[in-house]
C-alpha positions as CSV (number, residue, x, y, z in Angstrom):
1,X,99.2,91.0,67.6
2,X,99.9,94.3,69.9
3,X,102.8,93.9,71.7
4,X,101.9,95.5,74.8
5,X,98.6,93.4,74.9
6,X,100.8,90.4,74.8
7,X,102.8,91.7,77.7
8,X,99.8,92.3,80.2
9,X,98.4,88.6,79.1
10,X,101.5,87.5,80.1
11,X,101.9,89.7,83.3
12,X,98.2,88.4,84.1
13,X,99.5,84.9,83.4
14,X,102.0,85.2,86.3
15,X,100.0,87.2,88.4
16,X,96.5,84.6,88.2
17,X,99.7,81.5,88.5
18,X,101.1,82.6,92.1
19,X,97.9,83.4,93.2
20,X,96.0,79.8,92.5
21,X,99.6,78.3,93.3
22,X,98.7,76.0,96.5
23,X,100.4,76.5,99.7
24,X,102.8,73.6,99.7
25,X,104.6,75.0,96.7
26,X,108.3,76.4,96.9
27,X,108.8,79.7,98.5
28,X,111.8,80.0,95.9
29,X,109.0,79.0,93.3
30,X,107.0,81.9,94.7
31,X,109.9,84.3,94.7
32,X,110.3,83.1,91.4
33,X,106.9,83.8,89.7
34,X,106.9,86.9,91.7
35,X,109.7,88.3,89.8
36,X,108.8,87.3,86.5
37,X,105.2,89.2,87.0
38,X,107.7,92.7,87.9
39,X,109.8,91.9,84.5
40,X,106.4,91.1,82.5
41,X,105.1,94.8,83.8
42,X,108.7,96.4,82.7
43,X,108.6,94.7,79.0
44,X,104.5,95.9,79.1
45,X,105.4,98.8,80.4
46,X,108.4,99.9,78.1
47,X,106.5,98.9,75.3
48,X,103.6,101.3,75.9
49,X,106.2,104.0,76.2
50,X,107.5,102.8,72.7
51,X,111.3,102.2,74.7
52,X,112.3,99.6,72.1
53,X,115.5,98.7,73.5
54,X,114.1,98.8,77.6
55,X,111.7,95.9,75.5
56,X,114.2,93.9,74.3
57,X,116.2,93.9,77.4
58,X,113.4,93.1,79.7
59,X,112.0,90.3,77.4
60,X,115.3,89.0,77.4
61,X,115.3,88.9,81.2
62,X,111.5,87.7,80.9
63,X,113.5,84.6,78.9
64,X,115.8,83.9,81.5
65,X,113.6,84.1,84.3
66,X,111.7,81.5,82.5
67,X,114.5,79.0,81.3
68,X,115.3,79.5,85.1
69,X,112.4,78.4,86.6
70,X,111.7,75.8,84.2
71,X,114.5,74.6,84.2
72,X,114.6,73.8,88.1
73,X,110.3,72.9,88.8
74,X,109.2,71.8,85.1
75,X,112.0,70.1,82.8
């Protein structure tokens, strides 16, 4: 696996998500995935730049976002 490849799937992920996401969703939701797409380009990012520390700190907040989320509209 490249890490950075795995990034931008997962930035795509996000990205394809709110777009298809139908109109009577959550704004918050929106928000939401939103934000998640901007940390997915900052892990992607600070991986291509070989930032290994920027990585783990933006996949950590990658994490959260995603407990967050699925904690409140999938759990």
């Amino acid at each position: 696996l490249v890490p950075s490849q795995e990034a931008l799937l997962i930035r795509e992920a996000f990205h394809e998500s709110n777009r298809q996401m139908t109109i009577d969703k959550s704004e918050e939701l929106r928000l939401w995935m939103k934000e998640a797409e901007g940390k997915a380009i900052e892990l992607e990012t600070s991986l291509k730049e070989d930032r290994k520390e920027d990585a783990n700190e933006h996949f950590d907040s990658l994490v959260q976002s995603c407990k967050r989320c699925h904690g409140k509209y999938r759990d």
